[in-house]
C-alpha positions in Angstrom: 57.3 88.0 -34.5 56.1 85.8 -36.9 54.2 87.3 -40.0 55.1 90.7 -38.5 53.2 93.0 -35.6 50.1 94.0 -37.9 49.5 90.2 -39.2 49.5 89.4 -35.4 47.3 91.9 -34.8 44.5 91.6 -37.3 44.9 87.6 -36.8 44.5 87.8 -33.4 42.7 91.1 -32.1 41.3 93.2 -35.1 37.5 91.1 -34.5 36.9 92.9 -31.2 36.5 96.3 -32.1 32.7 97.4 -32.7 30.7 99.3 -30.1 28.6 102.2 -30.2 30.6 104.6 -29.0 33.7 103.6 -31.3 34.1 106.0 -34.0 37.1 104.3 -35.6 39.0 101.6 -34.0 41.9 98.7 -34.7 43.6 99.8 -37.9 44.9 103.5 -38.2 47.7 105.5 -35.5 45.5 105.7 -32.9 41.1 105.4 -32.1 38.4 107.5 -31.8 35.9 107.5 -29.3 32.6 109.4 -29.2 31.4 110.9 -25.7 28.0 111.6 -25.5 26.8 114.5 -24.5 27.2 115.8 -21.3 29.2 113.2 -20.1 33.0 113.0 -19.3 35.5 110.4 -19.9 36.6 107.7 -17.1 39.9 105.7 -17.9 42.4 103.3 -15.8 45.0 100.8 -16.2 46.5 98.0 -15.4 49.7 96.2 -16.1 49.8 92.6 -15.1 53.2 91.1 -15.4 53.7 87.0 -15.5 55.3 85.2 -12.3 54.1 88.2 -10.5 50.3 88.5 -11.3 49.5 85.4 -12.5 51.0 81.8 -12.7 53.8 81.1 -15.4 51.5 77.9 -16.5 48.1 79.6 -16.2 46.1 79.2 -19.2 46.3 82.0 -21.7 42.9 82.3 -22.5 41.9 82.8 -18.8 45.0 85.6 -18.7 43.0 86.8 -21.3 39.8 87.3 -19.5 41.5 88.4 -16.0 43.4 91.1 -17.9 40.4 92.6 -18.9 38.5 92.1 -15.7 40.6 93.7 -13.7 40.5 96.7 -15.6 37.2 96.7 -15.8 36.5 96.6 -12.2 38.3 100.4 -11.7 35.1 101.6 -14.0 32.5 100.0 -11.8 34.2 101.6 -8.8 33.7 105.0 -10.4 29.8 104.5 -11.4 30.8 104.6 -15.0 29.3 103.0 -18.2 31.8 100.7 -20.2 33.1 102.5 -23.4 35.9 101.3 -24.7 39.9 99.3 -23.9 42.9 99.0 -25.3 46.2 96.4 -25.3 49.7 96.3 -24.7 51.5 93.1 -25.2 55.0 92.2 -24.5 55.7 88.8 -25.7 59.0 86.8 -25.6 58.0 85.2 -28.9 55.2 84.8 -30.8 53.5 81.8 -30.0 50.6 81.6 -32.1 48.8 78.6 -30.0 49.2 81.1 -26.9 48.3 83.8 -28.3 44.9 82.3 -30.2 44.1 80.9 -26.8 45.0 84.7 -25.3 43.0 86.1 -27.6 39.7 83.9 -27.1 39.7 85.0 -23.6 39.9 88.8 -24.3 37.2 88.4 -26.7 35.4 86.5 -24.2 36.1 89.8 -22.0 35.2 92.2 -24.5 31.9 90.6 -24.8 31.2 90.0 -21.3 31.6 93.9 -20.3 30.6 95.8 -23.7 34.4 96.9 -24.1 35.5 96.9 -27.6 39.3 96.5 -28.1 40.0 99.5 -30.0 43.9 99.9 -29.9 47.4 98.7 -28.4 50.3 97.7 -29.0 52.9 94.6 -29.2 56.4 94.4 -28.3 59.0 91.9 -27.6 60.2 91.2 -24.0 58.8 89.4 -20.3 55.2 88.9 -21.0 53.8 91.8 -19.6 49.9 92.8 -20.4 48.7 96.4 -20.1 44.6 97.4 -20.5 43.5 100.5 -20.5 39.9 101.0 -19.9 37.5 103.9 -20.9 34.3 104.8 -19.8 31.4 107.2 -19.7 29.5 109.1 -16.4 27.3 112.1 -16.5 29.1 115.1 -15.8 29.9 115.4 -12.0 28.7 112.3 -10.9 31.7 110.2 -10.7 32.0 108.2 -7.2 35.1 109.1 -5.5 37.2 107.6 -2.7 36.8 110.8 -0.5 33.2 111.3 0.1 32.9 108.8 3.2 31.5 110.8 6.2 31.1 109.6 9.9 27.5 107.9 10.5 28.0 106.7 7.0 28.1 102.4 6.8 29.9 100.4 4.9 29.0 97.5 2.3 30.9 95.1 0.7 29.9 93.4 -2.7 30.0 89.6 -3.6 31.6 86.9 -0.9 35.7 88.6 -0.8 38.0 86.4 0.1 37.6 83.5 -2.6 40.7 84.6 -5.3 42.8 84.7 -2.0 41.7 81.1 -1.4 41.7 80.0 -5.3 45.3 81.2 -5.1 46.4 78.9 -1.9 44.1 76.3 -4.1 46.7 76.5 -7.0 49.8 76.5 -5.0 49.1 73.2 -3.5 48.2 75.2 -0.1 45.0 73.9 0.6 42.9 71.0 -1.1 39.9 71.9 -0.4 36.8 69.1 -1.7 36.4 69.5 -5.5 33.6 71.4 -6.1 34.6 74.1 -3.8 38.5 74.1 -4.9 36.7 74.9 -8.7 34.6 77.7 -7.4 37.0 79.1 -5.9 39.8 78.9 -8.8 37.2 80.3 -10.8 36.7 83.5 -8.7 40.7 83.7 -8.9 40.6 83.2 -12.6 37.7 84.7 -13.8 36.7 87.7 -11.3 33.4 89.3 -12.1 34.1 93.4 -12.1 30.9 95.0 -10.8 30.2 97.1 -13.2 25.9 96.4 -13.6 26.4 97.5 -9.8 28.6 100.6 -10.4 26.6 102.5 -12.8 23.8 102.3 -9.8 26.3 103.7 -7.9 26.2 107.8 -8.7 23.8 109.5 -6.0 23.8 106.8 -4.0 27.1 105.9 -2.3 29.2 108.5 -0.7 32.4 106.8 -1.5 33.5 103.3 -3.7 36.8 101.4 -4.5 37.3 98.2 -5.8 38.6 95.1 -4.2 42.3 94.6 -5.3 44.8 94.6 -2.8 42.5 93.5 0.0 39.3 94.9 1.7 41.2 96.1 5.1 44.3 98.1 2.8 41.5 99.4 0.0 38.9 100.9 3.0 42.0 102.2 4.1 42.5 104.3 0.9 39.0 105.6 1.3 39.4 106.2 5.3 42.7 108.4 4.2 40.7 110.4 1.3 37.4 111.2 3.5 39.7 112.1 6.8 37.6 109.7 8.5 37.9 105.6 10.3 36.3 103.3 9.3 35.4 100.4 11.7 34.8 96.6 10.1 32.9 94.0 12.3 34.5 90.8 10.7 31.4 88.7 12.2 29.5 90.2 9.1 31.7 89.2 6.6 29.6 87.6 3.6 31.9 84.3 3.2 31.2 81.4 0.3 30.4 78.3 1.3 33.5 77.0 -0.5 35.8 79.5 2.0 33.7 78.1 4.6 34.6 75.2 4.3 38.5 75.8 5.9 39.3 74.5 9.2 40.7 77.5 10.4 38.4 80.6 10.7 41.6 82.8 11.5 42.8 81.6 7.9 38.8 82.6 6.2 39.2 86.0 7.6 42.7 86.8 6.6 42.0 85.7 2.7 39.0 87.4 3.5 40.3 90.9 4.8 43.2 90.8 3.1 44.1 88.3 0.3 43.0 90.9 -2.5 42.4 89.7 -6.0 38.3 89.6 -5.4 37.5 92.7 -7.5 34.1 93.4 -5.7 33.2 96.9 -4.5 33.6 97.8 -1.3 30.9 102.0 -0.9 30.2 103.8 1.8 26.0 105.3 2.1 24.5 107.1 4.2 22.4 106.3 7.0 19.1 106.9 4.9 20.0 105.2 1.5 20.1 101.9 0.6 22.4 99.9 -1.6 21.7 98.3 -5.0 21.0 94.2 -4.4 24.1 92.4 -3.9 25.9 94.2 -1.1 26.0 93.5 2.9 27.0 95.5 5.3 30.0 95.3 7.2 30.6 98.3 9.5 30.4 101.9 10.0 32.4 104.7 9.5 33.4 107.0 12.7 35.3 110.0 13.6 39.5 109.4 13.4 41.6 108.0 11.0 42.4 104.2 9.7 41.0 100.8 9.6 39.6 99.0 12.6 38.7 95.3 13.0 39.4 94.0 16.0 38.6 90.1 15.1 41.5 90.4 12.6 44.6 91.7 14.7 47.6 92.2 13.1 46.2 92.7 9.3 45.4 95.6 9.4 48.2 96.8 7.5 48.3 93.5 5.2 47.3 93.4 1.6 49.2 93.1 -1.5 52.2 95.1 -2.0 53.7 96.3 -5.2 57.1 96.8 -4.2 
């Protein structure tokens, strides 16, 4: 790589490392984080991988910023604080127009979701992008995907199925007016992870996970862990006005149920709470086991597939 791994590193990286809970950060074998007290440690990643989780031609600087994002998003699922992330980089060459452009969207990131870039690494290879994300929760209060119960209902955050349509957007699927085809490639882009509604989250929802592979296949990793069903009535569905605006309403639910990519949070509460702003309900859980929604036939086994 050119000027060598470390040169490309404090050119390019070493600017987003300050937050309060980093001890020491870019610059020495590995970080240190501090914990506060009676907390515990909350951490995830993800690998996104180029042809396969985002375009070849996509702009690097929003790679940048949906690297992070996604990441992110697995914290506000848990009810935890932001601490900390880290990168791995595997780069064919080193590009230093790409990766300037890379880097203004991570920083962008950073800033966005109070994670300081503390650590990574860079190799040569497929472009391949790892983040690891830390974060903070009181001890024992962590939201879990097995806590649903029957009587519980269900929320959904944010309008889901836009990324699904912003990705039919870029591959000349659909053409959609202007305005809408921008929204909509800017919720594929640049997801918003919920994470000023996840640290509400703690005490209040019974169970949480985050929008990624598509709402029907992610409530059915909760319905699995609580040993429950849950049931979805797809006439609730909060849908944009850009999603709207397809011909086909078969087509809105399916990006909506299960196109994936949206990052909102999808909790479970019971019967006497009430969610934070920002969520609408959706359905109910009930005694059995699965995913019901019986406007949607047929998906409910769809969603994205890693292999």
């Amino acid at each position: 790589m050119a000027g060598g791994e470390f040169e490309l590193i404090a050119r390019h990286f070493s600017a987003f490392g300050r937050g309060p809970g980093v001890v020491l950060g870019v610059g020495d074998d590995a970080a240190v984080l501090s914990v506060p007290e009676g907390c515990e440690l909350v951490t995830s990643v993800d690998t996104l991988v180029e042809g396969v989780h985002f375009p070849e031609d996509a702009f690097p600087e929003d790679i940048g910023y949906r690297c992070v994002a996604v990441a992110a998003s697995d914290l506000a699922a848990m009810g935890a604080s932001p601490l900390a992330t880290t990168l791995a980089l595997t780069l064919p060459e080193a590009d230093d127009f790409w990766l300037h452009a890379f880097s203004e969207g991570i920083g962008q990131a950073c800033s966005a979701f109070h994670l300081p870039l503390v650590g990574g690494d860079t190799t040569r290879g497929p472009r391949t992008i790892s983040v690891q994300v830390f974060g903070v929760i009181e001890r024992g209060r962590a939201v879990r995907r097995s806590g649903a119960r029957p009587g519980d209902a269900v929320f959904v955050s944010g309008t889901p199925g836009d990324a699904a349509a912003g990705l039919a957007v870029l591959q000349s699927r659909w053409q959609p007016e202007p305005d809408h085809g921008e929204y909509l490639l800017g919720r594929y882009y640049r997801p918003t992870p919920r994470l000023v509604l996840g640290v509400q989250l703690p005490g209040i929802a019974s169970a949480a996970i985050d929008v990624s592979d598509g709402l029907l296949q992610d409530l059915g990793h909760i319905a699995a862990a609580s040993g429950c069903a849950i049931e979805i009535l797809a006439e609730q569905l909060p849908l944009s006005a850009a999603l709207q605006s397809h011909p086909d309403r078969q087509q809105q639910l399916a990006w909506a149920l299960s196109g994936g990519d949206d990052y909102e949070l999808c909790i479970t509460l019971p019967q006497d709470r009430r969610p934070p702003g920002g969520f609408t309900r959706i359905g109910s859980v009930r005694e059995g086991q699965g995913v019901v929604c019986e406007a949607a036939a047929g998906l409910e086994q769809a969603g994205y597939r890693h292999f």
